[in-house]
Wavefront OBJ file of the C-alpha trace (Angstrom):
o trace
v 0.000 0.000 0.000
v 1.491 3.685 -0.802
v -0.336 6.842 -0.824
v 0.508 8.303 -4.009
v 3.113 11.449 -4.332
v 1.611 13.849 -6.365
v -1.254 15.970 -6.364
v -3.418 14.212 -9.064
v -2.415 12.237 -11.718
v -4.715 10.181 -14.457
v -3.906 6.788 -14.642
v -3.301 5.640 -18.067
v -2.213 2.046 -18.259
v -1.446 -0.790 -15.241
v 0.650 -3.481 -15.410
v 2.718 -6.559 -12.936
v 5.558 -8.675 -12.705
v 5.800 -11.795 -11.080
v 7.446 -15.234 -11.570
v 6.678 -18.717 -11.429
v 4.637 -19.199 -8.345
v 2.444 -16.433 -9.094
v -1.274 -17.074 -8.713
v -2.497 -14.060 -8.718
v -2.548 -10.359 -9.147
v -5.103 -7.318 -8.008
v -4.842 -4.134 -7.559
v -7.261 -1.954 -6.078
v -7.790 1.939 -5.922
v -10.769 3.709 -3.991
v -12.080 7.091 -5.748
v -13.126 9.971 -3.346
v -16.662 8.923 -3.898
v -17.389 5.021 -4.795
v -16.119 2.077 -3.914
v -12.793 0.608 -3.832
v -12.312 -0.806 -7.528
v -9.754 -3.553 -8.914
v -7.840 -1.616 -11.371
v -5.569 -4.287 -12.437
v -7.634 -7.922 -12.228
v -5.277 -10.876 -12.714
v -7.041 -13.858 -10.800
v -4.837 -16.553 -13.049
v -1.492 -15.520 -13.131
v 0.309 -17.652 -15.564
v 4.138 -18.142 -15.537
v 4.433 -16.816 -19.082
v 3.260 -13.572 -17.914
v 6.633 -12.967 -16.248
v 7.523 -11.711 -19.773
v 4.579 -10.655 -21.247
v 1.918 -9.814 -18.414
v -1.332 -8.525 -19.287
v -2.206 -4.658 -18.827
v -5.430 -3.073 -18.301
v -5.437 0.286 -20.256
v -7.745 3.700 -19.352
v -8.843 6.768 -20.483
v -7.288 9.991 -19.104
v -9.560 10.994 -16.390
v -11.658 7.411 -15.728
v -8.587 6.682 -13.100
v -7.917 9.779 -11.663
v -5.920 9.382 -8.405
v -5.579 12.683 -5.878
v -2.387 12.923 -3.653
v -2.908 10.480 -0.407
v -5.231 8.376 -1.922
v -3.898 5.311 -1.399
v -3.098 2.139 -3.891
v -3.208 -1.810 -2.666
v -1.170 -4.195 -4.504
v -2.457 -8.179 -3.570
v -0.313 -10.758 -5.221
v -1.006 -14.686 -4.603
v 1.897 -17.163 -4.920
v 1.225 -21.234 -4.999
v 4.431 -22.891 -3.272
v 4.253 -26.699 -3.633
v 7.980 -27.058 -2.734
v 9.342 -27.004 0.713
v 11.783 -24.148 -0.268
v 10.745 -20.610 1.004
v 10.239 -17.989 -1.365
v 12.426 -14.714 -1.715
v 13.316 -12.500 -4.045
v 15.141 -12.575 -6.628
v 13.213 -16.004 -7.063
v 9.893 -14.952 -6.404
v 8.833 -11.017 -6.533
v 5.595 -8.865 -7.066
v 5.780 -5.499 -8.545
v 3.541 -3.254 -10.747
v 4.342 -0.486 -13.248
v 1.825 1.998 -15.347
v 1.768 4.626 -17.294
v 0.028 7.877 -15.911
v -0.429 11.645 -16.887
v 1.074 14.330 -15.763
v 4.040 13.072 -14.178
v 7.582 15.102 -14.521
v 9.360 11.604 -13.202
v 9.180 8.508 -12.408
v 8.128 7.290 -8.620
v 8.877 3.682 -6.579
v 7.106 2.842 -3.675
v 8.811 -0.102 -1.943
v 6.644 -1.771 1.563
v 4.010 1.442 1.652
v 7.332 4.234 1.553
v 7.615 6.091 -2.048
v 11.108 6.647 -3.099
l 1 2 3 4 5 6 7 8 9 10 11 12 13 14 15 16 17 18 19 20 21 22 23 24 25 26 27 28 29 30 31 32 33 34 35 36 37 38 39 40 41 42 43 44 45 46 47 48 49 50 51 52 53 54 55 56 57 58 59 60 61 62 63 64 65 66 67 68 69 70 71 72 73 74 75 76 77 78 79 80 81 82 83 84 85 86 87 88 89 90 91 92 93 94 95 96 97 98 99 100 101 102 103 104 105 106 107 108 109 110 111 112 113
C-alpha cells in the first residue's frame, strides 16, 4: 500500500511482474466517492506472464488518483515445494503509465522513493 506522491495524476495504463509461483494479481484503488475498484484484475497468473503480463489500459480521467489516496497491490503465490520464497526467485511489482508526471516514482513496503 502507498499513498501516491503527487497531487493528481490520471492513470493511463497498469501493469505486474511476477514469476513462477504467481497465482495471482489485483490491484485496487478507492475514488473519493465510490467504492474501492480492482484496477488491475489478474485472478490466473500464468508463468508466461513474467515476460509478457497482461495490462489493463484507461482513459485519461476514468482513473484519476488525488495525492494520499492510497493504492493496494495483492499478489497470490502457490508454493508446492518445501523451499521458502524470496526474491530474486519470487517477486511482485507493478508499473503503469500515468499523466502528468515530470518523473518517475517507486514505492517499496508502503514508503515512495
Amino acid at each position: 500500500t502507498c499513498a501516491l506522491p503527487i497531487s493528481e495524476m490520471s492513470i493511463l495504463s497498469i501493469g505486474g511482474h511476477m514469476h513462477d509461483f504467481g497465482s495471482s494479481m489485483f490491484t485496487y484503488w478507492q475514488p473519493p466517492e465510490g467504492d474501492v475498484m480492482a484496477i488491475y484484475d489478474v485472478p490466473d497468473w500464468h508463468p508466461n506472464y513474467r515476460y509478457e503480463p497482461p495490462v489493463s489500459q484507461y482513459n485519461l480521467g476514468e482513473v484519476l488518483v488525488e495525492e494520499g489516496q492510497l493504492v493496494d497491490v495483492e499478489c497470490n503465490w502457490y508454493n508446492a515445494s518445501t523451499q521458502t520464497l524470496g526474491y530474486p526467485e519470487e517477486m511482485c511489482t507493478i508499473f503503469g503509465v500515468a499523466t502528468p508526471l515530470e518523473e518517475g516514482f517507486f514505492c517499496d513496503g508502503g514508503t515512495v522513493l
